[in-house]
TORTIPA-540049 format. One record per residue (C-alpha): residue number from 0; residue in one letter; x negated, y, z negated. Coordinates in steps of 0.2 Angstrom, whole numbers, always signed. Layout:
N
<NUM,'a',<X,Y,Z>>;
...
This chain:
478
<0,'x',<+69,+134,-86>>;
<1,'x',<+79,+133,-69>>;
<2,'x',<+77,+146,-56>>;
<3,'x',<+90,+147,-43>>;
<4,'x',<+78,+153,-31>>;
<5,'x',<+66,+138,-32>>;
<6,'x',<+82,+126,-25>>;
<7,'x',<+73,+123,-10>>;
<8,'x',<+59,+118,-18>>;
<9,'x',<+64,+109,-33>>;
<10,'x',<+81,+101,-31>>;
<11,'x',<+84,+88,-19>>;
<12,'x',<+99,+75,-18>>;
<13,'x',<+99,+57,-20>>;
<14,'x',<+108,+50,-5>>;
<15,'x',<+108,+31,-1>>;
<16,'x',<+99,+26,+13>>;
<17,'x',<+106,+17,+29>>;
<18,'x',<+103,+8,+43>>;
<19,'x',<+112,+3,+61>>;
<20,'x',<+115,-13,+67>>;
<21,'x',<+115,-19,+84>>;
<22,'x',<+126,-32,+94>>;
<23,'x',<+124,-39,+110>>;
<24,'x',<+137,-35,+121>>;
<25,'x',<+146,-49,+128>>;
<26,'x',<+147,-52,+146>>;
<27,'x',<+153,-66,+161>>;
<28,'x',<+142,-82,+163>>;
<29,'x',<+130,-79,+181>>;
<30,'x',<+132,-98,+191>>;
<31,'x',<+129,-111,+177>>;
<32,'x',<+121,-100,+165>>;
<33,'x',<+132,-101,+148>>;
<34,'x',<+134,-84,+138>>;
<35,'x',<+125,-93,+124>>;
<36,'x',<+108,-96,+137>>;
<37,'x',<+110,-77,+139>>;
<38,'x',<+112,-71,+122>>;
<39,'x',<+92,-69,+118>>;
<40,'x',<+87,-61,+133>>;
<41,'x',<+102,-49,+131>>;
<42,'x',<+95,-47,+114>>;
<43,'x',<+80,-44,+120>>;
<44,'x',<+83,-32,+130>>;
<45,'x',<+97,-21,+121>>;
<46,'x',<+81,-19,+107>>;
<47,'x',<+67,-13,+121>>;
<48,'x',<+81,+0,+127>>;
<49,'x',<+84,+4,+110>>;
<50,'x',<+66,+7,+106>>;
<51,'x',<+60,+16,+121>>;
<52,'x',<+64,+33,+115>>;
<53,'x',<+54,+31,+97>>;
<54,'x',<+39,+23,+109>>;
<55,'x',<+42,+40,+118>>;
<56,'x',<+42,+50,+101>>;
<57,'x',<+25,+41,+96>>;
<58,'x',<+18,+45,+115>>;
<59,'x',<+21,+63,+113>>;
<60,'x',<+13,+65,+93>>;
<61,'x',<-2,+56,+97>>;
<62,'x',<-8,+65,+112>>;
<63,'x',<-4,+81,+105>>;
<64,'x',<-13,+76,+88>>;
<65,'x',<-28,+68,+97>>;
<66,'x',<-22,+50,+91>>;
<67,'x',<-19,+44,+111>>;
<68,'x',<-33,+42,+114>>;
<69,'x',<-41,+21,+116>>;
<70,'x',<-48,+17,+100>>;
<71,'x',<-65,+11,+100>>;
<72,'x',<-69,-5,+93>>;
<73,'x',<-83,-3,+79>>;
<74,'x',<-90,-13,+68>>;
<75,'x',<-99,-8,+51>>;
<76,'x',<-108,-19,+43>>;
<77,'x',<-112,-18,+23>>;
<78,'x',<-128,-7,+21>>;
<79,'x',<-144,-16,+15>>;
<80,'x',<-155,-11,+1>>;
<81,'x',<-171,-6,+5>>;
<82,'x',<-180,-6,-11>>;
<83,'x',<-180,-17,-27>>;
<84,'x',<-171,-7,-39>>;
<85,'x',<-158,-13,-53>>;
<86,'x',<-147,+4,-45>>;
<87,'x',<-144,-2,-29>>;
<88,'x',<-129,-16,-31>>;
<89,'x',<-118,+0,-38>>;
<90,'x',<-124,+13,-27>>;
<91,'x',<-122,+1,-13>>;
<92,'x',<-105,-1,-18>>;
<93,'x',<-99,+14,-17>>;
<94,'x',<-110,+20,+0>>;
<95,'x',<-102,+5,+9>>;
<96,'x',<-83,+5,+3>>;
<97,'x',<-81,+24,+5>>;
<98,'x',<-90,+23,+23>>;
<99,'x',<-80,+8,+29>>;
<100,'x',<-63,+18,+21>>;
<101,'x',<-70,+35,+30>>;
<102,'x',<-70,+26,+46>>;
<103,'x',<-54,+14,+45>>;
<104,'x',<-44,+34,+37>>;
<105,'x',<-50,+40,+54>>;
<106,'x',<-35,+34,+65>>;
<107,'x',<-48,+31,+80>>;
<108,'x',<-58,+14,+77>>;
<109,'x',<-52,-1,+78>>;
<110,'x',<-63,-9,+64>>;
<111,'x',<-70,-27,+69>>;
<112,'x',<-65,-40,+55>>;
<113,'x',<-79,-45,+45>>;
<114,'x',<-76,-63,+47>>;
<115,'x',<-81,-61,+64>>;
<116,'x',<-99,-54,+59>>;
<117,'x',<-113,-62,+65>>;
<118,'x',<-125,-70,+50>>;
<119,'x',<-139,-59,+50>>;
<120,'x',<-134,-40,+48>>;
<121,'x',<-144,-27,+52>>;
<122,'x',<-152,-15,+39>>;
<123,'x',<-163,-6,+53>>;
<124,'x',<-166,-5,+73>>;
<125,'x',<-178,-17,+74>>;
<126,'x',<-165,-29,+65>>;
<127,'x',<-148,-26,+80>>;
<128,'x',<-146,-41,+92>>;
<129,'x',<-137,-32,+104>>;
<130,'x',<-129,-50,+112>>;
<131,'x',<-121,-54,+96>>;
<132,'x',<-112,-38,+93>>;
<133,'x',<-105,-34,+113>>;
<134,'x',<-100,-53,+113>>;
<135,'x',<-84,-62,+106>>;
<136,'x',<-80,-63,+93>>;
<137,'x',<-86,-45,+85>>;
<138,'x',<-84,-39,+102>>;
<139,'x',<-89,-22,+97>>;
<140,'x',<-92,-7,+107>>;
<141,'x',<-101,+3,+93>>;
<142,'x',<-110,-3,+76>>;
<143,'x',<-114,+8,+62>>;
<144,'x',<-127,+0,+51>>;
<145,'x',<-141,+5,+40>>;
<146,'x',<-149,+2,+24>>;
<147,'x',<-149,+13,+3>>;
<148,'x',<-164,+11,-10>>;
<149,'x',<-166,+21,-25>>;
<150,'x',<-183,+24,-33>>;
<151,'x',<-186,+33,-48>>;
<152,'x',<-170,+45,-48>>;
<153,'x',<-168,+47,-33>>;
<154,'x',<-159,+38,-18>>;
<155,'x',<-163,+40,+1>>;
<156,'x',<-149,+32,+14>>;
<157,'x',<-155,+30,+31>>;
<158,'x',<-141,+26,+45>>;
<159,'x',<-139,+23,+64>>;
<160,'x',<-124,+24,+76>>;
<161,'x',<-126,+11,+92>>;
<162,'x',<-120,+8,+107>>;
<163,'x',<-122,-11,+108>>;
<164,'x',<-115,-10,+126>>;
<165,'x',<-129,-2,+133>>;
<166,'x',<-147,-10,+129>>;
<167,'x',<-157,+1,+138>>;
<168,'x',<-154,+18,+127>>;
<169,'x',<-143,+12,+113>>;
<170,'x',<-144,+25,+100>>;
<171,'x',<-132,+39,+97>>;
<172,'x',<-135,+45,+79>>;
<173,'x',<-148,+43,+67>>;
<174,'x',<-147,+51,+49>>;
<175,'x',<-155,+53,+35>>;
<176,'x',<-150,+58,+16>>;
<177,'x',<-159,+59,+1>>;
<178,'x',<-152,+66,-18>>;
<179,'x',<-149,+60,-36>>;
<180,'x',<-147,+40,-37>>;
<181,'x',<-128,+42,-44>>;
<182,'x',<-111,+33,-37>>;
<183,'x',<-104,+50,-33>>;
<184,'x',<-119,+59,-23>>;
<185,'x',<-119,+42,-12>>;
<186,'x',<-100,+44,-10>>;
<187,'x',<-104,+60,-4>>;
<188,'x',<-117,+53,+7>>;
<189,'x',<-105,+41,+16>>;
<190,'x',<-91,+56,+18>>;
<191,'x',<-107,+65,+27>>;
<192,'x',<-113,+50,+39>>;
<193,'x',<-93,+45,+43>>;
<194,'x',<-88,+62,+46>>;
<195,'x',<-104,+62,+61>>;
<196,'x',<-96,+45,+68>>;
<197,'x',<-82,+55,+69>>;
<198,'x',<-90,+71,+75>>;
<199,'x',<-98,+60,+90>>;
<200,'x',<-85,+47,+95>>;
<201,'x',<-69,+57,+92>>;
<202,'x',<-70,+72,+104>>;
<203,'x',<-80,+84,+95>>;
<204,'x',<-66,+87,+82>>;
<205,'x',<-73,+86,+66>>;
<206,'x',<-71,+74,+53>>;
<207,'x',<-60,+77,+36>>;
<208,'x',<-71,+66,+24>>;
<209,'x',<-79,+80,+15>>;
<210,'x',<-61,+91,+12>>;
<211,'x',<-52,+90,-1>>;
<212,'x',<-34,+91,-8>>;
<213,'x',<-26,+104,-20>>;
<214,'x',<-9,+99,-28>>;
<215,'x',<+3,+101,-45>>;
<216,'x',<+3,+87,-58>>;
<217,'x',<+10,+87,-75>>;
<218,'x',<-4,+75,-84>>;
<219,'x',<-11,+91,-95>>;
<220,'x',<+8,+91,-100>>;
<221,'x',<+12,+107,-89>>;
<222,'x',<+12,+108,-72>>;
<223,'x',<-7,+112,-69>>;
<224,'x',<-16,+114,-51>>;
<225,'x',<-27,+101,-48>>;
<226,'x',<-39,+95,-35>>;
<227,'x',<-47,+78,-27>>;
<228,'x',<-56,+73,-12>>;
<229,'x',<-47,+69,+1>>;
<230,'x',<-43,+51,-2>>;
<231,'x',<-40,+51,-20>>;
<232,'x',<-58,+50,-27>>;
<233,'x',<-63,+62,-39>>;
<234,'x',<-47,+69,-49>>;
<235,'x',<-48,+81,-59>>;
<236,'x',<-40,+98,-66>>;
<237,'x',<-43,+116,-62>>;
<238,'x',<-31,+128,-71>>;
<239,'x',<-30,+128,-89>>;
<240,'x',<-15,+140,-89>>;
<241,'x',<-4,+132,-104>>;
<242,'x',<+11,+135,-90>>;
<243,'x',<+19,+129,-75>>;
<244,'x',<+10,+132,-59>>;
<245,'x',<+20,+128,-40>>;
<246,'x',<+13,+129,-22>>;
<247,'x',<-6,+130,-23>>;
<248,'x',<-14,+135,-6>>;
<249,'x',<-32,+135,-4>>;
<250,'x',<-40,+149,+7>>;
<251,'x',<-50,+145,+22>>;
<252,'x',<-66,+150,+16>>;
<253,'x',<-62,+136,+2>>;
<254,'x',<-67,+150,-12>>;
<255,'x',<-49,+154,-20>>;
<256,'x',<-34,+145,-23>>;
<257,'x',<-19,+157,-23>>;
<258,'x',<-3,+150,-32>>;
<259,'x',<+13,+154,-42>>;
<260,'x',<+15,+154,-59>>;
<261,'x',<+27,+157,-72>>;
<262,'x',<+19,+170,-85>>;
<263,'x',<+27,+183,-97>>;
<264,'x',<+31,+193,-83>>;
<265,'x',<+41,+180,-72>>;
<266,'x',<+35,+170,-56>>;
<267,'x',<+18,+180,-49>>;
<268,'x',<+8,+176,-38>>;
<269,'x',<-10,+172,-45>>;
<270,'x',<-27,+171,-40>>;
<271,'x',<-41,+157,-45>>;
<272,'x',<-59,+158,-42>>;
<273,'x',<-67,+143,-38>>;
<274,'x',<-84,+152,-35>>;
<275,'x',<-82,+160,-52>>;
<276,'x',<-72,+145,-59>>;
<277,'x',<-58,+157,-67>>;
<278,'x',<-45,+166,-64>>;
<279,'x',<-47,+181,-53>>;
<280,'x',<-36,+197,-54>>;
<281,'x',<-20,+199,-42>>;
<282,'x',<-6,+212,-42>>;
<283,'x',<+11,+211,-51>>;
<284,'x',<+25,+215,-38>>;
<285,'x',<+40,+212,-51>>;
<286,'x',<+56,+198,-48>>;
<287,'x',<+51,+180,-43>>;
<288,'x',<+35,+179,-33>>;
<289,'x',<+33,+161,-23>>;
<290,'x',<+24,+152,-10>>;
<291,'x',<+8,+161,-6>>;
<292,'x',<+0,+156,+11>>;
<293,'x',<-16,+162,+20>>;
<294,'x',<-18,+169,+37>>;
<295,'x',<-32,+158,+46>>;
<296,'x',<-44,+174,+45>>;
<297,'x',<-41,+175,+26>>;
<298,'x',<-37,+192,+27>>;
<299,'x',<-20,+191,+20>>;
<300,'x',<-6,+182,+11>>;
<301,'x',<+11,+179,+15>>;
<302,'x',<+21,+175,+1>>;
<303,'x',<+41,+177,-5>>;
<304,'x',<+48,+190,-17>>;
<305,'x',<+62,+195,-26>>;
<306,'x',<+56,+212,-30>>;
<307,'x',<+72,+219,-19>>;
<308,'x',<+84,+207,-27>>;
<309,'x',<+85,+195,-12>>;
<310,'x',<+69,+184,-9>>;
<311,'x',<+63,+190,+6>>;
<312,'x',<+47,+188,+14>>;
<313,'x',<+31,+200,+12>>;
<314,'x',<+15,+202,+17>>;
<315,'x',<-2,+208,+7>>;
<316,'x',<-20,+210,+10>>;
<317,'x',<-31,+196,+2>>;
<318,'x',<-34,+209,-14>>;
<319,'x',<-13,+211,-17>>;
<320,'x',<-13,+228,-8>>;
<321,'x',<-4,+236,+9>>;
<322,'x',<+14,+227,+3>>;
<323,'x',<+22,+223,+19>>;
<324,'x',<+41,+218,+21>>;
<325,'x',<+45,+206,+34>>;
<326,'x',<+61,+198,+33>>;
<327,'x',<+79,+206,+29>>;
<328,'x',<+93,+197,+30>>;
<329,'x',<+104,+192,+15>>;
<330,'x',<+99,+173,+9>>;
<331,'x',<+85,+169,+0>>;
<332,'x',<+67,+168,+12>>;
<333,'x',<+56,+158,+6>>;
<334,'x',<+40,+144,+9>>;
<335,'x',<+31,+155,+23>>;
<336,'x',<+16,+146,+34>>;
<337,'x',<+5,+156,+47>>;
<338,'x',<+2,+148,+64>>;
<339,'x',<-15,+140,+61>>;
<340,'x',<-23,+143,+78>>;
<341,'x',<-16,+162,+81>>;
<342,'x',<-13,+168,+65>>;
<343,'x',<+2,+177,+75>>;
<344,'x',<+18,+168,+70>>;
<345,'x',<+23,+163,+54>>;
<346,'x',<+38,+148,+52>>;
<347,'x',<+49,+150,+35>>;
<348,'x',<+64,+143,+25>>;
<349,'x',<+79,+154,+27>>;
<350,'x',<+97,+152,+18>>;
<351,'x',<+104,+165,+28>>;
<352,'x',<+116,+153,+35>>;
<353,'x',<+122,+144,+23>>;
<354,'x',<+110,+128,+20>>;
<355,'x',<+90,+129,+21>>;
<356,'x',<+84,+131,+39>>;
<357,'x',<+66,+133,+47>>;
<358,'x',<+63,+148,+56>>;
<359,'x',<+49,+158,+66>>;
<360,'x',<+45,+174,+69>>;
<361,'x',<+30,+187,+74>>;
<362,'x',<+18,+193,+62>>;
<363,'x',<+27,+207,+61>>;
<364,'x',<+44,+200,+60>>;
<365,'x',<+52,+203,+75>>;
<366,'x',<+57,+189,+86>>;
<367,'x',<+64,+178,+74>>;
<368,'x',<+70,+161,+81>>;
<369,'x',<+80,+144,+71>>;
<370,'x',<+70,+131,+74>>;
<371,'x',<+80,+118,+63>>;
<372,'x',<+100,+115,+69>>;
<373,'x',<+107,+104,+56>>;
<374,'x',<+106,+99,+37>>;
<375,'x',<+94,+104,+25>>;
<376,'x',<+76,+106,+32>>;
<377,'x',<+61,+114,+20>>;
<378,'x',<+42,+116,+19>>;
<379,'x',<+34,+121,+34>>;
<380,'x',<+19,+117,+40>>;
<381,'x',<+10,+124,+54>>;
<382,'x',<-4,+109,+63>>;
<383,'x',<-19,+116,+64>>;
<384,'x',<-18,+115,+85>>;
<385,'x',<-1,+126,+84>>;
<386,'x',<+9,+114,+92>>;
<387,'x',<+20,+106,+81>>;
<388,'x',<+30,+111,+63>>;
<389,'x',<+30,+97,+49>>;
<390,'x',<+45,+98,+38>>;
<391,'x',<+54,+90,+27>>;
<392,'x',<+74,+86,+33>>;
<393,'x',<+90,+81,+26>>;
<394,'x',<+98,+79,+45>>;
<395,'x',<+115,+74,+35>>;
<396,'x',<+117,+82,+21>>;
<397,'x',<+131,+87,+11>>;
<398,'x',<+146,+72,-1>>;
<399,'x',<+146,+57,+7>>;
<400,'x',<+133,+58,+21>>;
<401,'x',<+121,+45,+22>>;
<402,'x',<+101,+51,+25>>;
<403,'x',<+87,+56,+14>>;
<404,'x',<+74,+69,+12>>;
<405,'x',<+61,+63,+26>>;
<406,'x',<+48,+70,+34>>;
<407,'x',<+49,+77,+53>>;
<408,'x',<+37,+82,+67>>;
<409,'x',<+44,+96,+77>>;
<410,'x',<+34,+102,+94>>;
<411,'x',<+36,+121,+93>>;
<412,'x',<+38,+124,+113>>;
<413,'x',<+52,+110,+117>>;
<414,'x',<+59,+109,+99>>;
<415,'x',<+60,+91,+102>>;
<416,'x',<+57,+82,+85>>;
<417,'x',<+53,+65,+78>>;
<418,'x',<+55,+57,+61>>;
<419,'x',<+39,+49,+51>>;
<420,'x',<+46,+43,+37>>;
<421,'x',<+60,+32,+34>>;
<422,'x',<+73,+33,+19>>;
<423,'x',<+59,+28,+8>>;
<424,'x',<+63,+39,-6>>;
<425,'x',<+62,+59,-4>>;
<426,'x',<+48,+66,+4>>;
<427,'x',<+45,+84,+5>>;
<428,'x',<+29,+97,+4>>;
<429,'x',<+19,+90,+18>>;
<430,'x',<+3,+97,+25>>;
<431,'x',<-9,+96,+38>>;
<432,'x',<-28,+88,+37>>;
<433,'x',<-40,+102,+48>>;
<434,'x',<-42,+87,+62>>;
<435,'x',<-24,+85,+66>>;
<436,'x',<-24,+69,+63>>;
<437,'x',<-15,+66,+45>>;
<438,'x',<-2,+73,+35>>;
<439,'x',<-2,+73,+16>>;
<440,'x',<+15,+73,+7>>;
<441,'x',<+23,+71,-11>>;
<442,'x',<+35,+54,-13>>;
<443,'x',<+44,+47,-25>>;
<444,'x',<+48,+30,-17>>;
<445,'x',<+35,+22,-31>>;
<446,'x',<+47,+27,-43>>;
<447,'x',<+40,+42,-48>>;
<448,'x',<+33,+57,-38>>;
<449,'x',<+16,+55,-30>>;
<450,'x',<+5,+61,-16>>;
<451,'x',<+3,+48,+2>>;
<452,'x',<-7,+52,+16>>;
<453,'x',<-1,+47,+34>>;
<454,'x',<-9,+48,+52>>;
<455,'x',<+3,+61,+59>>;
<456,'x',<+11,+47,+71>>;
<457,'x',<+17,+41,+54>>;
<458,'x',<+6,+26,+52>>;
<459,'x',<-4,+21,+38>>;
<460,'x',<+6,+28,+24>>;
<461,'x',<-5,+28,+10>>;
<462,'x',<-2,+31,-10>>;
<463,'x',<-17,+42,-18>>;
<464,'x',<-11,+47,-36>>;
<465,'x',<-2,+36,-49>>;
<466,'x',<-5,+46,-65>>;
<467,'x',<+10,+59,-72>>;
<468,'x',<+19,+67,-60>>;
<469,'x',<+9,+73,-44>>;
<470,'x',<+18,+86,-31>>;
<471,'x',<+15,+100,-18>>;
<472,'x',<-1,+94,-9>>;
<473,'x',<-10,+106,+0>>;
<474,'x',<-25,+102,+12>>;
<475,'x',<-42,+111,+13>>;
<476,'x',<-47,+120,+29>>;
<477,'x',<-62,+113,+33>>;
């Protein structure tokens, strides 16, 4: 079933890609200098001008996204096991691959090579030569090492953060963990002691191991929400509806997902309980109901209805009650997002001129602004520091124009914006990790359409599903 006002979500072109190419420009010969002699550094320096403005782009996102910062040079050394148990290989396993990915996710180390490793590896203090860390090769700056044993059914995980640069008071975290011997509770272990690391060296800003990811797939056969941590791990399925669900949004408290779906009714917003694990009433409000989003407080939802005929955009209480029109200009209005930080300005997809456009306005809806001044831009998403919109951008669009459906980083003050992906396939749908620091996104440039994770400087794009047909991430709170 086609629904003319889900175009903005469901429909995009296929447009070739393209790319420019550059030629020195010729010029005289300077005393015995032949033009050939000057063609490379001409070259040379044609590129550098040309790339200045993308390394300006680059400076701009990653001081605003916390990602400017020096990385710091650590080195994490497989845990040892500190018991004799025929558990340990497998737990130890999946305690050092998820903490070593934890880390190398986080965008601020730079992760010594382990073929620079000294012999001996430390399980505990007592074990740390301080001289063969702080030295080349490793040359490390911090060392996070520690050692796992199971006994009986249970596993204790012991772990130390040091400064191998300074001998004389060297510690900066010590943990300790203990639970059910199983791969999954020390995976949950490693998310803990990473996401302390990140706490401690990254600017008090708290780390994203433990969240997790809400999105669509179609591997039940319909197009069911489902959930998984937050770099792919764990996979599994929440709704059991029988029909098509879009747009899942957690709420900050992490205790509902609200969501469309298509019952006997039409498009309605719906409500599922993850406390309860079901589905939780939520009022009917008639015509096509899309997009719910949470305000930061939890206290309401947003969402786009066609109660009135034209999709505009309303505003409930977190119970469905005290309906609230905000938006009422002819063309559908649609994909609403609340500022994060303030909870005062919400950014939308508007038709009103012709093709999709992003928008803001107040709370209320006055003071409605275009942020978008070309092509086809959908899905907002408001970083959780309020400065910047990402979005998903046709800049060219329309017979014969080259472009693709990338994704954009717009800084809401200046309107100045940069492009993080590149004509690799369409991307669309993407959304902010609580740090600021990454971006989730749906793809299909594997050839099907899938969910990548990204710093939000564009670097380290990453594929996370490869079953069915996966779409419309959303990313935890906290």
């Amino acid at each position: 079933m086609i629904i003319a006002n889900l175009n903005f979500f469901m429909h995009r072109n296929t447009i070739k890609p393209y790319s420019d190419s550059t030629r020195p420009m010729p010029g005289k010969p300077c005393c015995s200098q032949t033009w050939s002699n000057l063609r490379p550094f001409l070259g040379l320096l044609v590129w550098l001008l040309l790339a200045i403005p993308s390394f300006a782009q680059q400076d701009w996102i990653r001081t605003g996204t916390g990602l400017a910062v020096e990385k710091i040079r650590l080195a994490v050394p497989d845990f040892k096991a500190s018991t004799n148990n025929a558990k340990n290989p497998d737990l130890l396993k999946a305690f050092n691959d998820t903490l070593s990915n934890d880390l190398d996710n986080a965008g601020i180390f730079e992760l010594v090579s382990k073929s620079f490793y000294p012999l001996e590896q430390p399980g505990q203090p007592a074990d740390v030569k301080f001289d063969t860390w702080s030295a080349p090769p490793p040359n490390a700056s911090m060392l996070a090492f520690g050692n796992l044993g199971a006994s009986g059914d249970n596993v204790t995980v012991q772990g130390w953060l040091y400064d191998v640069k300074n001998i004389s008071s060297p510690q900066v975290l010590g943990k300790q963990y203990q639970d059910t011997a199983t791969a999954d509770v020390v995976r949950v272990m490693a998310h803990k002691f990473a996401d302390e690391i990140i706490f401690r060296l990254g600017g008090g800003i708290q780390g994203i191991a433990e969240t997790r990811i809400y999105y669509v797939s179609t591997r039940s056969g319909q197009k069911e929400i489902w959930s998984m941590d937050y770099d792919g791990a764990n996979q599994h399925q929440i709704t059991h509806l029988g029909s098509d669900a879009l747009s899942p949004r957690i709420s900050p408290d992490n205790s509902r997902i609200a969501f469309s779906a298509l019952t006997k009714n039409g498009w309605d917003i719906m409500m599922y309980s993850l406390d309860l694990n079901r589905m939780v009433s939520f009022p009917h409000f008639g015509g096509t109901n899309l997009s719910p989003a949470w305000t930061p407080d939890g206290l309401h939802l947003a969402f786009s209805s066609s109660r009135t005929g034209d999709p505009e955009i309303y505003v409930v209480d977190a119970s469905g009650g005290d309906l609230k029109r905000l938006t009422t200009s002819h063309g559908p209005d649609v994909s609403p997002v609340w500022n994060q930080k303030t909870g005062a300005q919400i950014a939308w997809v508007s038709g009103r001129t012709g093709l999709p456009q992003i928008y803001t306005m107040e709370a209320d809806g006055t003071n409605v602004q275009r942020m978008t001044d070309q092509g086809y831009a959908v899905s907002p998403s408001w970083s959780p520091n309020g400065q910047f919109l990402a979005l998903a951008w046709i800049r060219k669009y329309g017979p014969g124009e080259p472009g693709a459906s990338d994704i954009y980083l717009m800084d809401i003050a200046s309107r100045q914006w940069a492009q993080l992906t590149h004509d690799g396939g369409r991307n669309d749908f993407p959304s902010w990790s609580p740090d600021g620091r990454h971006v989730i996104f749906q793809s299909n440039r594997s050839g099907s359409l899938q969910i990548w994770t990204m710093l939000a400087d564009g670097t380290k794009q990453t594929q996370l599903t490869f079953t069915g047909t996966n779409s419309q991430p959303n990313w935890s709170w906290k």
